[in-house]
N, C-alpha and C positions, 0 to 999 in steps of 0.2 A: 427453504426456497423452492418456489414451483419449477419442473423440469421445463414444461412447454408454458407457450402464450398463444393465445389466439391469433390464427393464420400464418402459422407454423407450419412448413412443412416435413412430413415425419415418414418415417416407413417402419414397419414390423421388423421385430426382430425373426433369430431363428426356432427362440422358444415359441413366439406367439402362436394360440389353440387357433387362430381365425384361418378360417378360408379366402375369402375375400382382400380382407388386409394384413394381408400378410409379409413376407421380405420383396415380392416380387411388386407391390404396389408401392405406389407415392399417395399421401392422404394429406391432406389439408384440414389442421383444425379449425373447428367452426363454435364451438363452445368449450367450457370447460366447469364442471359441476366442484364449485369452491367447497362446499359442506365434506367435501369425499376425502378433500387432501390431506395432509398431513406428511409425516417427515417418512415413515415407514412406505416400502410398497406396497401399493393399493392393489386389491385385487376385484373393487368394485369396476364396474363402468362408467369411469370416473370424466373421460373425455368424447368428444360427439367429431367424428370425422368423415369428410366427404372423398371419395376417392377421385384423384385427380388423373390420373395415371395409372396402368396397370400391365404389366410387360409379357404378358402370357393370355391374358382375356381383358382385350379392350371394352368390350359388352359392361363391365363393371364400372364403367367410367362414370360421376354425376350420384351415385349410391351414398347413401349419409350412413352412419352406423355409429353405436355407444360402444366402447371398449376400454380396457385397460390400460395407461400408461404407460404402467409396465411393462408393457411387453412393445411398444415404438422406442426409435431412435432421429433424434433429429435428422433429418434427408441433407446431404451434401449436394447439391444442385449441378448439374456442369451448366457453364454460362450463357447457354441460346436453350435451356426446358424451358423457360416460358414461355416459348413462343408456341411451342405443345400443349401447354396446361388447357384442362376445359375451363371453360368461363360461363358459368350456367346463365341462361336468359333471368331473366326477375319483371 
């Protein structure tokens, strides 16, 4: 069974190598590469995340990035971040 779905919101753990997305960011999944998955963790760049939020460097905000699954955790939301989230033009 897959951890995440598309437009998930997720945050780094405390292992994860990333700078950017890491525990202090919220990321929003935007893809997810099906060929990568499987039951094992992955330690490809298996998912495509845009940083929605970032609690130390707002400048990060709107940033897309491939990383490992493995190393996010679903994001617990409190009930008014929406209204924070970026919403990129299109």
């Amino acid at each position: 069974m897959r951890k995440f779905k598309v437009g998930d919101l997720v945050t780094g753990t405390l292992e994860a190598p990333y700078v950017k997305t890491d525990r202090y960011s919220i990321c929003k999944i935007i893809s997810i590469k099906e060929d990568f998955y499987d039951d094992r963790e992955d330690l490809y760049d298996d998912i495509m995340v845009q940083i929605v939020h970032h609690k130390e460097h707002k400048e990060y905000t709107g940033e897309e990035y491939a990383v490992s699954s493995c190393y996010f955790r679903l994001y617990r939301e409190p009930n008014n971040f929406r209204r924070y989230m970026y919403v990129p033009s299109r």
